[in-house]
MIVEXLUM-677502 format. One line per 5 residues: number of its first residue (from 1); for each residue z, y, x of N, C-alpha, C. Coordinates in Angstrom, 2 decimals. Layout:
BEGIN
NUM = Z:Y:X:Z:Y:X:Z:Y:X | ... .
# end
This chain:
BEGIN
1 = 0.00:-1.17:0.85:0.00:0.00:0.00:0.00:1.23:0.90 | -0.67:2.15:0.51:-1.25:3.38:2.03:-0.28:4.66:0.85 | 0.22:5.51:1.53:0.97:6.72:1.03:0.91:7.55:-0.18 | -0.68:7.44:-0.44:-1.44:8.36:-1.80:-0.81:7.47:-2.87 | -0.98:6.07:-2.56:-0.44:5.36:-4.10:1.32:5.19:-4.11 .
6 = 1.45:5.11:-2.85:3.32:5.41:-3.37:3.79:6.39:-3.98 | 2.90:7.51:-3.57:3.23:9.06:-3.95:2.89:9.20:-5.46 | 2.24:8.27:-5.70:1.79:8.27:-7.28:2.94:8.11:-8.42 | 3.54:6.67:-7.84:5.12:6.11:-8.32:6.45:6.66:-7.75 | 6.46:7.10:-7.02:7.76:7.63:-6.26:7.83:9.23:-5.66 .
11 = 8.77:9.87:-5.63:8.65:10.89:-4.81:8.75:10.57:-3.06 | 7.75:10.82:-2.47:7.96:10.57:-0.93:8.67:11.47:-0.14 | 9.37:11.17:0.89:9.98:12.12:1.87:9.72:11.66:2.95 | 9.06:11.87:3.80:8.90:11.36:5.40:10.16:12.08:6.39 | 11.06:11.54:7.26:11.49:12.52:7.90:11.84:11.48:9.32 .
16 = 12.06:11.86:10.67:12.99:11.48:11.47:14.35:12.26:11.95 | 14.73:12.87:10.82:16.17:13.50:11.27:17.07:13.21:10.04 | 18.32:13.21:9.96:18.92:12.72:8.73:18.66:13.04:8.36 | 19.11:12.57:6.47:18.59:12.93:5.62:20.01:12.54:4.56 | 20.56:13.38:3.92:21.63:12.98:3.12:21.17:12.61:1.56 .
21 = 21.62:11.31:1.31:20.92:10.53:-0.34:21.92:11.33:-1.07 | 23.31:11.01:-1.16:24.42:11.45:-1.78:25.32:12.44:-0.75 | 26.79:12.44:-1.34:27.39:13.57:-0.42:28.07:12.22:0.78 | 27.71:10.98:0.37:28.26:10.07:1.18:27.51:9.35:2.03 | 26.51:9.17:1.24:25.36:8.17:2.18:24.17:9.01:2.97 .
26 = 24.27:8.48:3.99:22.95:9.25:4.66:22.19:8.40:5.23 | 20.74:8.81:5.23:19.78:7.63:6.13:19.50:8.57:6.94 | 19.73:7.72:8.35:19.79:8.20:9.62:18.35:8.90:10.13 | 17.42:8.63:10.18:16.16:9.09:10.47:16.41:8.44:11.84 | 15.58:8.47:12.99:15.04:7.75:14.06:16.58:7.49:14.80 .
31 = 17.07:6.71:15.03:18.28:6.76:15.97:17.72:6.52:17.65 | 18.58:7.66:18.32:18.64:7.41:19.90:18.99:6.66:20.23 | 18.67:6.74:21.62:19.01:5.40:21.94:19.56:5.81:23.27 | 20.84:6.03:23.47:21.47:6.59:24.91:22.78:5.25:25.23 | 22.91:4.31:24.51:24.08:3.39:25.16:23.31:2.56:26.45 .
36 = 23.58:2.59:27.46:22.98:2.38:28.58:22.37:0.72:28.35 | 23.73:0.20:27.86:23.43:-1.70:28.04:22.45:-2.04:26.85 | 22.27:-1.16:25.97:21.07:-1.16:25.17:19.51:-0.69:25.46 | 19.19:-0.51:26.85:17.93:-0.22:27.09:16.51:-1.12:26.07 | 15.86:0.19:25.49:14.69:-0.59:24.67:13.68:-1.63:25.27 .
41 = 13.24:-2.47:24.53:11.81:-3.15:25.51:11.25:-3.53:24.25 | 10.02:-3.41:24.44:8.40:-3.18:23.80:9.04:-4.61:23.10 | 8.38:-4.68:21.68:8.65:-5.87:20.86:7.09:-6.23:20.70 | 5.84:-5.66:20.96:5.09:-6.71:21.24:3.87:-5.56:22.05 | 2.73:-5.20:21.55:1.56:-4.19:22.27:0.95:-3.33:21.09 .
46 = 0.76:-2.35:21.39:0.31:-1.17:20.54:-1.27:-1.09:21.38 | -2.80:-1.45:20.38:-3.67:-1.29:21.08:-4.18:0.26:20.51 | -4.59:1.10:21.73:-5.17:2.60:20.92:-6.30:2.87:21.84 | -6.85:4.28:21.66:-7.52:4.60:22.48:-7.58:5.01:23.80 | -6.00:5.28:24.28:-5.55:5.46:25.78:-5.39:4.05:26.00 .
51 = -5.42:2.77:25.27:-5.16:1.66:26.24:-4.40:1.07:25.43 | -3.73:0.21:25.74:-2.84:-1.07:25.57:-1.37:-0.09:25.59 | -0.32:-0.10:25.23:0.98:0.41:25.36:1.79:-0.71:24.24 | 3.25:-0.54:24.92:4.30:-0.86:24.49:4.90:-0.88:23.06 | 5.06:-1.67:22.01:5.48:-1.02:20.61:6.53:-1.31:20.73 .
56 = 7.26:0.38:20.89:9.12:0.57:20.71:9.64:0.61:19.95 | 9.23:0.56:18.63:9.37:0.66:17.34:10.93:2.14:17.45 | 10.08:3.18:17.70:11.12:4.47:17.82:11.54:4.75:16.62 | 10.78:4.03:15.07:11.12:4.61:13.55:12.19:4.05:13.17 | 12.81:2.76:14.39:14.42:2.53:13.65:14.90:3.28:13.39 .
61 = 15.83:2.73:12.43:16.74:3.57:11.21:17.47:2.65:10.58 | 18.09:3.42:9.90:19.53:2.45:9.26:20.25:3.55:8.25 | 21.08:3.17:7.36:21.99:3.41:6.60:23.40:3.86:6.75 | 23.78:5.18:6.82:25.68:5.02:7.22:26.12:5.70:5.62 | 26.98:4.78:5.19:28.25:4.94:4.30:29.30:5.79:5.36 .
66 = 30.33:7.27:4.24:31.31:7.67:5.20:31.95:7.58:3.90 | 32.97:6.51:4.27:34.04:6.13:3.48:35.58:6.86:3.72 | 36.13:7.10:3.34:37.29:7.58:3.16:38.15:7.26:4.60 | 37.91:6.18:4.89:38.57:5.10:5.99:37.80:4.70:6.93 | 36.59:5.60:7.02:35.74:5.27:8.17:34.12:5.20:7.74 .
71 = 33.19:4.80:8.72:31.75:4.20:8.37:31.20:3.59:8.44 | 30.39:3.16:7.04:30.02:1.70:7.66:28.35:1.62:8.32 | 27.76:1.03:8.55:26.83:1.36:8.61:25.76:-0.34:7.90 | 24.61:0.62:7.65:23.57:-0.38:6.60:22.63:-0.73:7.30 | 22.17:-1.64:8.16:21.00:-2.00:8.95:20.11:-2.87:8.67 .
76 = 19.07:-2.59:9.30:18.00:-3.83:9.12:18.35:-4.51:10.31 | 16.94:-4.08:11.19:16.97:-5.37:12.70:17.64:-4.77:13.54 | 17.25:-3.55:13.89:18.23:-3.14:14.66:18.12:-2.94:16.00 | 16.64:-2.96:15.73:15.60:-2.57:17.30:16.19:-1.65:18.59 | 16.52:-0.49:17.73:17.59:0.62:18.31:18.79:-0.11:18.96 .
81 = 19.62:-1.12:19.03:20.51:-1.87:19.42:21.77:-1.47:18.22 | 22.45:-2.19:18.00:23.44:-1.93:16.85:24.45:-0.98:18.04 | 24.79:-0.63:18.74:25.64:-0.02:19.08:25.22:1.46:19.18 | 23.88:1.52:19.32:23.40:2.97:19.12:23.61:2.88:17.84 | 23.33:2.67:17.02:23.19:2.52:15.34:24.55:3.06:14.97 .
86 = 25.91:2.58:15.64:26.96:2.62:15.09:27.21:3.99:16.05 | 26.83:4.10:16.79:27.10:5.61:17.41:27.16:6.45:16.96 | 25.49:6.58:16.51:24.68:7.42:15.76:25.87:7.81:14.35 | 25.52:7.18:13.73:26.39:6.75:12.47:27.43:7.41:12.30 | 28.50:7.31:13.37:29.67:8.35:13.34:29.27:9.85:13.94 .
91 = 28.28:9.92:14.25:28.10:11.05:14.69:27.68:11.89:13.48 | 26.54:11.13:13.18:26.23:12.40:11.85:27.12:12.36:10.84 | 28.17:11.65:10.97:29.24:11.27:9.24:30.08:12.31:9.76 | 30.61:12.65:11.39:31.56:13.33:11.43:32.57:12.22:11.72 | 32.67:11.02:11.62:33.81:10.29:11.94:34.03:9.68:13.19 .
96 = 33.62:10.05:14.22:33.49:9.47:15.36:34.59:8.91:15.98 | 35.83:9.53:15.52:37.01:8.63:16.24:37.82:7.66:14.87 | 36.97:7.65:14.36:37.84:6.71:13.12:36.90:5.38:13.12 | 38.02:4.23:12.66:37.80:3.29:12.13:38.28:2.54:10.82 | 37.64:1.58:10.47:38.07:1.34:9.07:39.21:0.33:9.50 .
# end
């Protein structure tokens, strides 16, 4: 399904920077990737017109709940490494030194 027909049924939002659903949930938009022992590696080849390159899949993303008692966070695969994910997560919730 290509963008024109989603846009038909749904309202679209493209973004890579958060994006707040409710006053609680936010989808993260692209998460960094700075935890050292999480260095990325290409999950398979991106063919284009400069050549052959690496697919880093940089559009990971994920889900953070900020619960009363902390955050949780909502993931898929998790390309980004889950510890960036959970980084990330407290960072944009604001809860960075809390846990549940």
């Amino acid at each position: 399904m290509d963008r024109k027909a989603i846009g038909e049924g749904f309202s679209l939002l493209e973004t890579k920077k958060p994006y707040w659903l409710t006053r609680r949930l936010v989808f993260l938009g692209e998460i960094p990737r700075g935890i050292s022992f999480e260095e990325p590696t290409p999950i398979g080849t991106l063919e284009g017109a400069e050549g052959d390159q690496g697919d880093w899949i940089e559009d990971d993303t994920a889900l953070a709940y900020s619960a009363e008692n902390g955050v949780y966070s909502i993931t898929g695969c998790s390309h980004a490494g889950i510890c960036n994910v959970i980084a990330y997560a407290k960072k944009i919730t604001g809860k960075e030194n809390e846990y549940p």
